[in-house]
Biotite code that builds the C-alpha atoms (Angstrom):
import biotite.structure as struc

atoms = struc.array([
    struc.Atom([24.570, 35.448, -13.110], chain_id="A", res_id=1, res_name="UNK", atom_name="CA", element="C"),
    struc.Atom([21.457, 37.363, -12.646], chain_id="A", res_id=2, res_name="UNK", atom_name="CA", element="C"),
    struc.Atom([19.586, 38.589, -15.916], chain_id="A", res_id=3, res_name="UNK", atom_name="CA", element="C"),
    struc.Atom([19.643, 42.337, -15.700], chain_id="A", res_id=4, res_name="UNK", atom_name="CA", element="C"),
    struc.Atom([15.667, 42.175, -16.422], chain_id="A", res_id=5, res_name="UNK", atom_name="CA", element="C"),
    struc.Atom([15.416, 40.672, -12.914], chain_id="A", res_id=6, res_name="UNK", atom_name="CA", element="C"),
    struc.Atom([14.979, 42.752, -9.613], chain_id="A", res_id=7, res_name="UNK", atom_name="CA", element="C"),
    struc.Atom([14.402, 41.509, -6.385], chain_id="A", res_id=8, res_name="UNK", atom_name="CA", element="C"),
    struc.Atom([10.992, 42.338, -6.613], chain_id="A", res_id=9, res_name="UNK", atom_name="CA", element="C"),
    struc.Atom([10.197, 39.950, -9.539], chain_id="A", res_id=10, res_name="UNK", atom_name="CA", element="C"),
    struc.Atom([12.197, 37.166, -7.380], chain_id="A", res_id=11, res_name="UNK", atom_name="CA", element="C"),
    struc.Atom([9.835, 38.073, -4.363], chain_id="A", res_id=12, res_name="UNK", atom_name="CA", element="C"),
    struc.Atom([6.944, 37.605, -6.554], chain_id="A", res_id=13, res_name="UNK", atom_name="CA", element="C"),
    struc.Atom([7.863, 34.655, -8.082], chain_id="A", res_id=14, res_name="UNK", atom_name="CA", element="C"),
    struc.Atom([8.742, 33.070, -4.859], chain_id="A", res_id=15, res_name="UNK", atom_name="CA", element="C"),
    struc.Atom([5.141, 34.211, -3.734], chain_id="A", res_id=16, res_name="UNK", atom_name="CA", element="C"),
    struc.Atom([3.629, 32.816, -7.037], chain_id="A", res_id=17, res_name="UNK", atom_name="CA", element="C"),
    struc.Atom([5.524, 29.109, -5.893], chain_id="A", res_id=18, res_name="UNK", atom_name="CA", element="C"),
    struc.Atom([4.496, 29.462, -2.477], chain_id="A", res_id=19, res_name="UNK", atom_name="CA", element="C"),
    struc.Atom([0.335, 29.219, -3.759], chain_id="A", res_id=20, res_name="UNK", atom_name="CA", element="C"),
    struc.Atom([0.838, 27.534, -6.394], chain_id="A", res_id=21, res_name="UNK", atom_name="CA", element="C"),
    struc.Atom([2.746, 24.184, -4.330], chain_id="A", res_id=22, res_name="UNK", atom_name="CA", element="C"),
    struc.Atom([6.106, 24.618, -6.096], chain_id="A", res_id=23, res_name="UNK", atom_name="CA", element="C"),
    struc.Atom([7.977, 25.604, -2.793], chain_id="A", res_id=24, res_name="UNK", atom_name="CA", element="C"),
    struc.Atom([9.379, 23.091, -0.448], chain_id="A", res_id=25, res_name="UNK", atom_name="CA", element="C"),
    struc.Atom([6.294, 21.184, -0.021], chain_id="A", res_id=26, res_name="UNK", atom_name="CA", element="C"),
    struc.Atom([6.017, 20.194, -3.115], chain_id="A", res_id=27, res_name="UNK", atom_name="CA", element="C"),
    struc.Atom([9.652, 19.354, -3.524], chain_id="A", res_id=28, res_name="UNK", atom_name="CA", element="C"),
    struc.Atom([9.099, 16.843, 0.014], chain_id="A", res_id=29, res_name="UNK", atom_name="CA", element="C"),
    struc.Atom([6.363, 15.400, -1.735], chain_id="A", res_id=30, res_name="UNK", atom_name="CA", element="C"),
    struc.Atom([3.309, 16.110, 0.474], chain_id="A", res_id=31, res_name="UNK", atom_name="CA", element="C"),
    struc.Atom([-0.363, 16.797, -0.137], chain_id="A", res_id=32, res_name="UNK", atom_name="CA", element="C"),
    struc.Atom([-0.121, 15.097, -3.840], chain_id="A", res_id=33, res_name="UNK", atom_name="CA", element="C"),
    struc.Atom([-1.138, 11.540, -3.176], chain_id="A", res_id=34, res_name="UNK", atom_name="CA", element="C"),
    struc.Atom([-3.813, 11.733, -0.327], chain_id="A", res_id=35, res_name="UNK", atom_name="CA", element="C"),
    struc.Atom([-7.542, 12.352, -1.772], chain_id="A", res_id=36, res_name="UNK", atom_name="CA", element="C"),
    struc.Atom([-8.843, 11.493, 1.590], chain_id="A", res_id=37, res_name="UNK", atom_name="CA", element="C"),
    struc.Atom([-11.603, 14.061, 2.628], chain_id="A", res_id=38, res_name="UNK", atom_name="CA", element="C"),
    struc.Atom([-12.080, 14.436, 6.731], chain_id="A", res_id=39, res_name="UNK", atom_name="CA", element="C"),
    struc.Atom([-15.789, 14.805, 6.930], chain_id="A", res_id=40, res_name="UNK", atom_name="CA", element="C"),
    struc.Atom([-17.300, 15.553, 10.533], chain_id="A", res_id=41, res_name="UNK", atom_name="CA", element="C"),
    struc.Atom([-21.095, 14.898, 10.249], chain_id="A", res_id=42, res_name="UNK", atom_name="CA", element="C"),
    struc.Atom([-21.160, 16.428, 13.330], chain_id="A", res_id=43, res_name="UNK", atom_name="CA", element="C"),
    struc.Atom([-20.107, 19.864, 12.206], chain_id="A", res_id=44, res_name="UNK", atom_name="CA", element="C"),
    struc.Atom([-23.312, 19.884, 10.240], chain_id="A", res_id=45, res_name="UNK", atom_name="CA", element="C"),
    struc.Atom([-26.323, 18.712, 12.018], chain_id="A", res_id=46, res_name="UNK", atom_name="CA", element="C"),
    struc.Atom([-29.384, 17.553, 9.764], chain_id="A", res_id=47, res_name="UNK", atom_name="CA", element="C"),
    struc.Atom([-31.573, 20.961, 8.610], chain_id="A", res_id=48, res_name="UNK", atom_name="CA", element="C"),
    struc.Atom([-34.711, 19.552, 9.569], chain_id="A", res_id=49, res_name="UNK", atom_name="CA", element="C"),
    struc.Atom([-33.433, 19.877, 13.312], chain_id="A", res_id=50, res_name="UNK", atom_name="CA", element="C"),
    struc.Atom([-32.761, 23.909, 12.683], chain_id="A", res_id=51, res_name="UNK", atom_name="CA", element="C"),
    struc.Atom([-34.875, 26.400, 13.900], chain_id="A", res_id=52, res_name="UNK", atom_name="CA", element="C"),
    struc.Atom([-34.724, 29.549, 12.556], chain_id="A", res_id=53, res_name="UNK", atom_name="CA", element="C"),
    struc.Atom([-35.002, 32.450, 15.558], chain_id="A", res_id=54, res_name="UNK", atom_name="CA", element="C"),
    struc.Atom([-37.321, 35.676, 15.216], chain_id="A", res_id=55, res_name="UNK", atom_name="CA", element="C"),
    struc.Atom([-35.282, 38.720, 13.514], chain_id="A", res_id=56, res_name="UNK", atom_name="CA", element="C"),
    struc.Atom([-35.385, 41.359, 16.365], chain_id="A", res_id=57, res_name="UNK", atom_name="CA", element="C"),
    struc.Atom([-37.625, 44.487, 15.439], chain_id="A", res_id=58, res_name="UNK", atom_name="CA", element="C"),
    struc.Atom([-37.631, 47.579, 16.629], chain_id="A", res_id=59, res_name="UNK", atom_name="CA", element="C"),
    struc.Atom([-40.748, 48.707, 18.799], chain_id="A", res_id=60, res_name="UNK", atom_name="CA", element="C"),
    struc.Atom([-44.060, 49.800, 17.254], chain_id="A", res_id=61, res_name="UNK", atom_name="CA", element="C"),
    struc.Atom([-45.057, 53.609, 17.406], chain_id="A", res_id=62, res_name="UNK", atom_name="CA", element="C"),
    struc.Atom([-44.042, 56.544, 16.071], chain_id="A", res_id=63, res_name="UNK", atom_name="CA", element="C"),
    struc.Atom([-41.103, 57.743, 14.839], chain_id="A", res_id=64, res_name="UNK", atom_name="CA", element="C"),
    struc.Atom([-39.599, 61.292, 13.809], chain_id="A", res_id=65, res_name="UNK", atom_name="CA", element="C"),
    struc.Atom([-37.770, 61.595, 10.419], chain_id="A", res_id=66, res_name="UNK", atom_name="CA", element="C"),
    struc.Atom([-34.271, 62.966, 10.949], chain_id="A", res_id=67, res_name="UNK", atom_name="CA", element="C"),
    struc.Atom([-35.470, 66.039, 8.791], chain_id="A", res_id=68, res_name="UNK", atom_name="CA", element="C"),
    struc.Atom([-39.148, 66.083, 9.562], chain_id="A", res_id=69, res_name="UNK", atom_name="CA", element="C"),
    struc.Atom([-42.172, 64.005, 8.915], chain_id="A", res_id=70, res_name="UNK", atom_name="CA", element="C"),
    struc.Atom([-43.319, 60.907, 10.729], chain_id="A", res_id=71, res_name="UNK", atom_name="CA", element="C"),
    struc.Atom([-43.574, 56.714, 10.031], chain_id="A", res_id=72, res_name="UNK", atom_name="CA", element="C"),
    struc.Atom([-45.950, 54.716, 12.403], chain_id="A", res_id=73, res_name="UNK", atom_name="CA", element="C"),
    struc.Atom([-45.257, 51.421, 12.199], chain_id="A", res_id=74, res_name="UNK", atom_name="CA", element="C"),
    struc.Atom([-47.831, 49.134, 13.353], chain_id="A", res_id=75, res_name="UNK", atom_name="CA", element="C"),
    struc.Atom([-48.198, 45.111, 14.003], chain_id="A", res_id=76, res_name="UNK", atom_name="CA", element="C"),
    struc.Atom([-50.688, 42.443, 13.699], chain_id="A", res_id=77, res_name="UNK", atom_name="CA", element="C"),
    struc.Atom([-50.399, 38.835, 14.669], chain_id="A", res_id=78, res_name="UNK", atom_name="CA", element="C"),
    struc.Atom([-52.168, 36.617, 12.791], chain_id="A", res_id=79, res_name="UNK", atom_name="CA", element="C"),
    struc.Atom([-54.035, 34.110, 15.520], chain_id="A", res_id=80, res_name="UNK", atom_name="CA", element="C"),
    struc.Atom([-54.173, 31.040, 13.382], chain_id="A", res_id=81, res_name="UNK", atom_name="CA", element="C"),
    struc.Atom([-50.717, 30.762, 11.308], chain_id="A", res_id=82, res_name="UNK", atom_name="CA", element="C"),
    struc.Atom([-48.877, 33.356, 13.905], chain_id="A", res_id=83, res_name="UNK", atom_name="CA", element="C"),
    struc.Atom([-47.447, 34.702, 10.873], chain_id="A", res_id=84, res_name="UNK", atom_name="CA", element="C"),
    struc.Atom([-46.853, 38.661, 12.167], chain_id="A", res_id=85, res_name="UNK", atom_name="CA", element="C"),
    struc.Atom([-47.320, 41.775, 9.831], chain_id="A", res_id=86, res_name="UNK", atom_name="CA", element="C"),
    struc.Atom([-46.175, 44.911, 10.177], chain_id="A", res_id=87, res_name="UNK", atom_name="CA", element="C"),
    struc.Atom([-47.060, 48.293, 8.671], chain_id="A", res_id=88, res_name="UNK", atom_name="CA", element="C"),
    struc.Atom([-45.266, 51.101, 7.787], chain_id="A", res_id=89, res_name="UNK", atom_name="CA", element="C"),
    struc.Atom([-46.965, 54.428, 7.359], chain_id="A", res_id=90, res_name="UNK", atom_name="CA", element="C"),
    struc.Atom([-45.028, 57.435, 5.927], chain_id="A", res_id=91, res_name="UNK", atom_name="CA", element="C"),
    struc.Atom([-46.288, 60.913, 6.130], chain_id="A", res_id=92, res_name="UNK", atom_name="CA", element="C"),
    struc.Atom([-43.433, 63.468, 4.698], chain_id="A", res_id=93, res_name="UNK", atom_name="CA", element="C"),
    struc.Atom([-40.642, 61.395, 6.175], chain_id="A", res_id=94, res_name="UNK", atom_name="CA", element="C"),
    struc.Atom([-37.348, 62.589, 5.652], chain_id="A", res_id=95, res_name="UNK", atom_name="CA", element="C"),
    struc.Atom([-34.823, 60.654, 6.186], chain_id="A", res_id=96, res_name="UNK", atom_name="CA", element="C"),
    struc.Atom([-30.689, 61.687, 7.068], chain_id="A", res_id=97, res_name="UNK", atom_name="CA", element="C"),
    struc.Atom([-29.647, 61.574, 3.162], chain_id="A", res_id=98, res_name="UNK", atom_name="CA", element="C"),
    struc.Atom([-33.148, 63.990, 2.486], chain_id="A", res_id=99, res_name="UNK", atom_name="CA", element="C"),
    struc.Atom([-35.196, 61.800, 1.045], chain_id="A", res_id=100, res_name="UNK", atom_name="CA", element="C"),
    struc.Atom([-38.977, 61.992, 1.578], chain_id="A", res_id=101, res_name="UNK", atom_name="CA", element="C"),
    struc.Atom([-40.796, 59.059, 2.058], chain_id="A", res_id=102, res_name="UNK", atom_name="CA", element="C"),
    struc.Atom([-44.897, 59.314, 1.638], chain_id="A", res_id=103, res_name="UNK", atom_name="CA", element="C"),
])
């Protein structure tokens, strides 16, 4: 007999609670509860000191129009000896798309 409390939507969630939880079948048969054993693939994660990072892509230097007015220039400079690159970013009543003025 079913409880009058209990719809077929509480069974449905229930039976979803057992299904994450590992009290369905699976658990019942037994399986995943006695293996530890991690499956590690060095491979899958080579050694950081062999990464190299690439170069974020920039746009170009120049100028550029706000969307409401004004202007940024953005400029560059490359630093000869580290090759460490700056870049500049002038604002001169830029307005942006949302209005907002950037000096």
């Amino acid at each position: 007999m079913v409880s009058p409390n209990c719809t077929s939507n509480s069974i449905a969630r229930r039976s979803a609670s057992s299904a994450l939880f590992g009290r369905g079948a699976r658990a019942r048969r037994g399986l995943g509860h006695g293996d530890t054993t991690t499956i590690f693939d060095p491979s899958a994660f080579p050694e950081l000191s062999t990464y190299v990072a690439k170069t974020t892509p920039l746009p170009p230097t120049g100028t550029y129009e706000g969307a409401l007015g004004g202007a940024a220039v953005v400029s560059e400079v490359v630093n000869p000896t580290t090759f460490q690159t700056t870049r500049t970013v002038t604002y001169t009543n830029y307005v942006n798309g949302d209005g907002l003025i950037l000096n």
